[in-house]
C-alpha positions as CSV (number, residue, x, y, z in Angstrom):
1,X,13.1,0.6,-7.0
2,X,10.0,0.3,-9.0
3,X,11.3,-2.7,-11.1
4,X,11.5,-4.2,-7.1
5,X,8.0,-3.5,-6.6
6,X,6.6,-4.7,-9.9
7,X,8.4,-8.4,-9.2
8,X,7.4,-8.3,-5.7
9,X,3.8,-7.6,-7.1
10,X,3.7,-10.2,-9.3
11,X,5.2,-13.0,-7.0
12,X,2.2,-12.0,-4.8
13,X,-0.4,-12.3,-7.5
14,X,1.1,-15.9,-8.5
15,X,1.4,-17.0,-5.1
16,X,-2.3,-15.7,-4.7
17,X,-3.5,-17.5,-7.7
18,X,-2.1,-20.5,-6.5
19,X,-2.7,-20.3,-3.0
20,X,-6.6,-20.5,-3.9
21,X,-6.4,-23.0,-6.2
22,X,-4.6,-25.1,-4.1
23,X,-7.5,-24.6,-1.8
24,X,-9.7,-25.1,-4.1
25,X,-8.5,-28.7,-4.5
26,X,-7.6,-29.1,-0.8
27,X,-10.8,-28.0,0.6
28,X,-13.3,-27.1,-1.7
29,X,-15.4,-23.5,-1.9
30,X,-14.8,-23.0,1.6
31,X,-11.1,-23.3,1.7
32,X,-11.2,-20.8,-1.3
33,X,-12.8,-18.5,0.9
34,X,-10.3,-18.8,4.1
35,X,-7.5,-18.3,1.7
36,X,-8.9,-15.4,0.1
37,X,-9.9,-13.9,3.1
38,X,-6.7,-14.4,4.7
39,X,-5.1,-13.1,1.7
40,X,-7.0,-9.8,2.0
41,X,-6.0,-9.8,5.3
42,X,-2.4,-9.4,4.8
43,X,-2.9,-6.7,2.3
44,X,-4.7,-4.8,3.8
45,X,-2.5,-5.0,6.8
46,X,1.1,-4.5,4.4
47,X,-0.8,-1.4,3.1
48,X,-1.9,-0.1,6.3
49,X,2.1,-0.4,7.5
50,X,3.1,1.2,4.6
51,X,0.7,4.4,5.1
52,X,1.5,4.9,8.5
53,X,5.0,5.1,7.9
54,X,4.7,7.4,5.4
55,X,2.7,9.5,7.5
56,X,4.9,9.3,10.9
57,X,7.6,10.1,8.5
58,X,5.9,13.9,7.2
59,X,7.1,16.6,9.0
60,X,4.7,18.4,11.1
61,X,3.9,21.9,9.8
62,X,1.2,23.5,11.7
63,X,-0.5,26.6,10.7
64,X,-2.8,28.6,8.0
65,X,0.6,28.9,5.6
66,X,1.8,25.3,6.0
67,X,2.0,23.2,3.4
68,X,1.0,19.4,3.3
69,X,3.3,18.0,0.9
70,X,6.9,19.0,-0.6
71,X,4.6,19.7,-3.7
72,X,2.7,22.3,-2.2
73,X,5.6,24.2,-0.3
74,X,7.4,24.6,-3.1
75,X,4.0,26.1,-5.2
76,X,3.3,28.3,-2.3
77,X,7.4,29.9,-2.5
78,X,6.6,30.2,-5.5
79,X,3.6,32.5,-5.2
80,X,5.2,34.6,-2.1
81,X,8.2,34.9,-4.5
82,X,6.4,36.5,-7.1
């Protein structure tokens, strides 16, 4: 899975690179500029997606005992066990 996400990284950091070079000679400074921005754009939005589902995804403890992540149930189990 991480071998996935490392390729997938890199294809997007080529593909960047060349995106605003191709602009570059296309357009000019100003191209480069639209093309990075854009870029940003779409990161900013894939990260945002993958946040949110990670948060719609935690299960919703409520109250003074409840734990925030698997991590921290398991350290607090811990404590009440002992």
């Amino acid at each position: 899975m991480a071998r996935d996400g490392q390729l997938w990284g890199a294809v997007a950091g080529v593909s960047a690179a060349l995106a605003v070079v191709a602009g570059y000679l296309v357009g000019g400074e100003r191209m480069v500029w639209a093309v990075a921005a854009a870029e940003t754009l779409v990161f900013m939005g894939w990260v945002a997606r993958r946040f949110r589902s990670k948060v719609l995804t935690r299960p919703a403890v409520h109250g003074p005992g409840a734990a925030h992540c698997e991590r921290c149930a398991r350290a607090r189990a811990r404590l009440d066990h002992h």
